[in-house]
N, C-alpha and C positions, 0 to 999 in steps of 0.2 A: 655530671656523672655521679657525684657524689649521691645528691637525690632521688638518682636512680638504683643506686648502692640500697639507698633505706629505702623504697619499695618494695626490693624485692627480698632483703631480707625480711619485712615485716609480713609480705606476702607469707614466705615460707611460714611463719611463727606462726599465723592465721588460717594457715590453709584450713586445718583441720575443723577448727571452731565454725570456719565460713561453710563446709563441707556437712558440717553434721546439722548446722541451722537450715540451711537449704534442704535439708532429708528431711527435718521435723516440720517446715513449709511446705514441702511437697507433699508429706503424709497428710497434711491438712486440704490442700488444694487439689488433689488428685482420690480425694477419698472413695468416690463414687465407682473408681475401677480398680482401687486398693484395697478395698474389703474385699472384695471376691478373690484378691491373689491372696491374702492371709488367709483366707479359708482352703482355698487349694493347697497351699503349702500345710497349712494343719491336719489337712486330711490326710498328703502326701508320709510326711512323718508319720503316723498314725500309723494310717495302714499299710505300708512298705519298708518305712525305715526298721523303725519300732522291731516291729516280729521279725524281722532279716537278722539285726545286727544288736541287738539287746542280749539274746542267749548266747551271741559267741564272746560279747564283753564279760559277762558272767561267765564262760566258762575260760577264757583265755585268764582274768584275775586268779582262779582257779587253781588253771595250770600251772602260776606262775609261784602259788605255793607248796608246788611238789618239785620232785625233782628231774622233771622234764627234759630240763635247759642243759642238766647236765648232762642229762644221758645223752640228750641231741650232742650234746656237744661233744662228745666223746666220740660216738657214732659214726657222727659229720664233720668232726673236725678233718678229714681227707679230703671231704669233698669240697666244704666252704672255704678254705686257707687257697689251695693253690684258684678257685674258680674268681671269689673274691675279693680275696685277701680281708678275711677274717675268721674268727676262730668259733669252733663248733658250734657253740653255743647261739650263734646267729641263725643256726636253719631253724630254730625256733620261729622267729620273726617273720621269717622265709615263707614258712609254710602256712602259718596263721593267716598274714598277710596273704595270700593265694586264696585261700578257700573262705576267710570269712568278709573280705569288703574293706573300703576306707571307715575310720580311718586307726585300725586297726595295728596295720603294721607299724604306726609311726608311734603308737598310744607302747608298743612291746618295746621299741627302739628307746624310748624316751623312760620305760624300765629299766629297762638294760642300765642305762645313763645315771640312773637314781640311786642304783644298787648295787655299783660300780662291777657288771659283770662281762661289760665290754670296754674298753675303751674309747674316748671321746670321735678321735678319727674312724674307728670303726660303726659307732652307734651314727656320722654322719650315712657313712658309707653305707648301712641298713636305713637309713631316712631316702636315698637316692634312689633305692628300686624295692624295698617289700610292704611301701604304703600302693595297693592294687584294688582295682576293682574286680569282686567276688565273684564266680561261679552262678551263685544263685541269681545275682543282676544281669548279669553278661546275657547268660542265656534264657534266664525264666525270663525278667522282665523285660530285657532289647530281645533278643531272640524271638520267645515266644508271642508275649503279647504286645509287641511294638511293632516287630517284621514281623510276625503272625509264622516265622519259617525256623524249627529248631536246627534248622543247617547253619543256618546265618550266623543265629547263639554259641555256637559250639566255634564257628571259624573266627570268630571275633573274641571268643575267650579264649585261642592256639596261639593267636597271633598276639592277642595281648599277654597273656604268658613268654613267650621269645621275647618279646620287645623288653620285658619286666630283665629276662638274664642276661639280654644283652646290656643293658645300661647299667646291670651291677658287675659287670665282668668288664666294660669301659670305667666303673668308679674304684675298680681295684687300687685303681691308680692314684683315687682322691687321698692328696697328704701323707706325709711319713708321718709315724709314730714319732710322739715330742720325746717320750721316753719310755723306758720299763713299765708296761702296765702289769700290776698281779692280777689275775681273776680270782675272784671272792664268790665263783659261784659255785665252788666244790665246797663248801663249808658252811652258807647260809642259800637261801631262797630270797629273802628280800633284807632284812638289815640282820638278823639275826636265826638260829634253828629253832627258835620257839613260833618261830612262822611258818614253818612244816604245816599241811594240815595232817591231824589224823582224828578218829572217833571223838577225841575230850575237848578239840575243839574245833570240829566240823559247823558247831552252828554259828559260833563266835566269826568264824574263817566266810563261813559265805555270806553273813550277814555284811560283813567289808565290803566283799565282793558286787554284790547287790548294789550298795552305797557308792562305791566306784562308777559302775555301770551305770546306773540314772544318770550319775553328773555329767558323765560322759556322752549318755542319750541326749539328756534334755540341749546340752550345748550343741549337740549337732539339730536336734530341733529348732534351737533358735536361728541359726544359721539359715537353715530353708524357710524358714517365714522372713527374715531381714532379706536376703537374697530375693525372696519371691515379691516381696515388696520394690527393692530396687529394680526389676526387671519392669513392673508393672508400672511404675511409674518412669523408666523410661520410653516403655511406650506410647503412653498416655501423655506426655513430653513433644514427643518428635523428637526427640535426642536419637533414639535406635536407630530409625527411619533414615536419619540424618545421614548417622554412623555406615549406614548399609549402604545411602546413595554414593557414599565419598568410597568406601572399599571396594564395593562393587568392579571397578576397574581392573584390578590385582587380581580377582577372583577369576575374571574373565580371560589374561593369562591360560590358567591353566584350564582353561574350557569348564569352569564353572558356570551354572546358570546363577542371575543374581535372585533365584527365590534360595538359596538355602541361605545366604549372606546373613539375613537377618536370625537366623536360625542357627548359627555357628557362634555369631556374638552372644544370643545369649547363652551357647554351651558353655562357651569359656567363661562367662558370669556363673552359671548354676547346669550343670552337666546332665540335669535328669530331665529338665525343662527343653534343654538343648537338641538331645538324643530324642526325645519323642516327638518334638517339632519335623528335625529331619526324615524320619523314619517313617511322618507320615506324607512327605512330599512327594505328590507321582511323580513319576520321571521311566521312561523307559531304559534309562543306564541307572539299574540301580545300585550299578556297582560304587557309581560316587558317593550313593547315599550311605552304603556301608563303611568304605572307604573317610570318611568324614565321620563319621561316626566312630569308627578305630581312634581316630588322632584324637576326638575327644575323652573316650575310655584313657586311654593312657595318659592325658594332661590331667583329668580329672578336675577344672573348673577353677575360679578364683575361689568359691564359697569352700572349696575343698583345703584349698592351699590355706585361709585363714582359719579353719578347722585344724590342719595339725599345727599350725603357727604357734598359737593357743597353747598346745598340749607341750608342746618343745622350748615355749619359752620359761616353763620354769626349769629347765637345765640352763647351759653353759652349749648347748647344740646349735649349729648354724643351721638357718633356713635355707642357705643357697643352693646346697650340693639338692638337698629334695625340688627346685624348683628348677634349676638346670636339669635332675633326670626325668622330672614328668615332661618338662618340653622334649626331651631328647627319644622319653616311652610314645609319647604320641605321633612324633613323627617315624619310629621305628615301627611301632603299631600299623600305621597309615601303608608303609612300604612294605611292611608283610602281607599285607591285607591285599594290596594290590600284585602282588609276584603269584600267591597262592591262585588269586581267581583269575589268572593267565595260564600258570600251569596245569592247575588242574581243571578242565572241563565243566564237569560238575558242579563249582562252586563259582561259573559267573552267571550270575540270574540278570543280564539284562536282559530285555526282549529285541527280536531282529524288527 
């Protein structure tokens, strides 16, 4: 027993080292269908990430040196206290979060945290539902040029919008306050008033700004080339394959067919790769394909979740509350998605 004691402690010690030499063995032995995924994820970045979600990093840095948060929060403090239990200054997050993409909300929450203008259980409670995916993906890129149908875009960003206020109106409830928090953001913008922007130092102000935003890009660039490598090489593996034979059963349950199975797994690895797989699978009930496609919008992917991990770990923030509510958006997402194209006529595109 004992011997078995130090296995598997040594195991744990190891796993990681044994895990990342098996990646850089793999990237070796597997290169012939791992360069073409690194170049698809480069591209991907490039032309989709990039111009989406660079202009609202810059402009979100922006905002964050005026005095936005406060007015929000003055504003909304009615509406955010009793709905979330948090104070004005969070529809800030709220709304960013909503309109401009991952990972976005978690990048303003994890400000909030740095610049003490919310408190620690509150900025969780903004990690649990305003890191969302945007408008411009929802419906430009799944909508239009995925389902090729802007009805579909527009009902998949209704339903993931509800499912985002349902999980912050269930996290009201995450943690009492340890104690008295002041908010410091009626008196500074980030550590101090000389961080106001105005005219004398507008260039000083967005040149930060900028310098934010890259670092911010590039790290999610990296993200889709390591993620689009891992996927590539587990197929080129048979590990997916594998993965898909063994789940397959579960799926069938709920009258899944087992072609999206492998298409689900990699959503939940990498969310864009996922969504475009599914959403090109014929099927005459297309309503699963949407339907699965919901639950991933709202998980939003492992590559996603070690994206805001990233950014949250230089605070004092727990990861949990954000990964209990992306599971909880995806499955709320998933049962919006399927109530709406019951009830209303219109919005079920299977074929008879």
């Amino acid at each position: 027993m004992a011997k078995t004691n130090i296995y598997v402690i040594k195991l744990k010690r190891n796993f990681l080292p044994i895990l990342f030499l098996g990646f850089t063995l793999s990237l070796l032995l597997f290169s012939n269908s791992n360069l073409p995924a690194v170049r698809s994820g480069l591209s991907l970045w490039a032309n989709s990430v990039v111009p989406s979600l660079f202009p609202f990093f810059v402009a979100t840095e922006l905002l964050m040196h005026t005095n936005i948060v406060t007015l929000l929060g003055h504003f909304l403090n009615n509406f955010m206290k009793p709905l979330f239990n948090i104070r004005g200054e969070g529809a800030f997050a709220f709304i960013m979060g909503i309109i401009s993409g991952y990972p976005i909300g978690a990048k303003i929450a994890t400000n909030f945290r740095e610049n003490n203008i919310c408190s620690k259980e509150e900025c969780e409670r903004l990690l649990s539902f305003t890191n969302n995916s945007g408008p411009l993906f929802i419906i430009g890129t799944v909508g239009i040029l995925m389902f090729r149908n802007t009805i579909i875009g527009i009902l998949l960003f209704c339903t993931h919008l509800f499912a985002c206020i349902t999980v912050g109106i269930l996290f009201r409830f995450w943690k009492k306050e340890k104690e008295t928090f002041k908010n410091h953001s009626k008196n500074v913008s980030f550590s101090s008033s000389k961080d106001y922007v105005s005219f004398s130092n507008l260039g000083e102000i967005l040149a930060q700004s900028i310098t934010s935003s890259i670092s911010t890009i590039l790290l999610i660039g990296g993200f889709v080339v390591i993620f689009s490598s891992v996927i590539s090489i587990l197929e080129a593996s048979g590990i997916l394959n594998s993965l898909t034979v063994l789940i397959s059963p579960f799926f069938k349950i709920f009258n899944i067919d087992s072609s999206f199975v492998q298409a689900i797994l990699t959503g939940i690895l990498e969310i864009t790769n996922g969504i475009n797989t599914i959403s090109s699978i014929a099927s005459r009930k297309l309503s699963i394909n949407i339907i699965l496609v919901a639950f991933l919008l709202g998980f939003g992917g492992i590559s996603v979740l070690l994206q805001v991990w990233s950014i949250v770990s230089k605070t004092d923030l727990s990861i949990k509350p954000y990964v209990y509510g992306k599971l909880l958006q995806g499955l709320f997402a998933s049962v919006y998605t399927y109530i709406f194209m019951n009830i209303f006529p219109f919005l079920n595109f299977d074929l008879s």
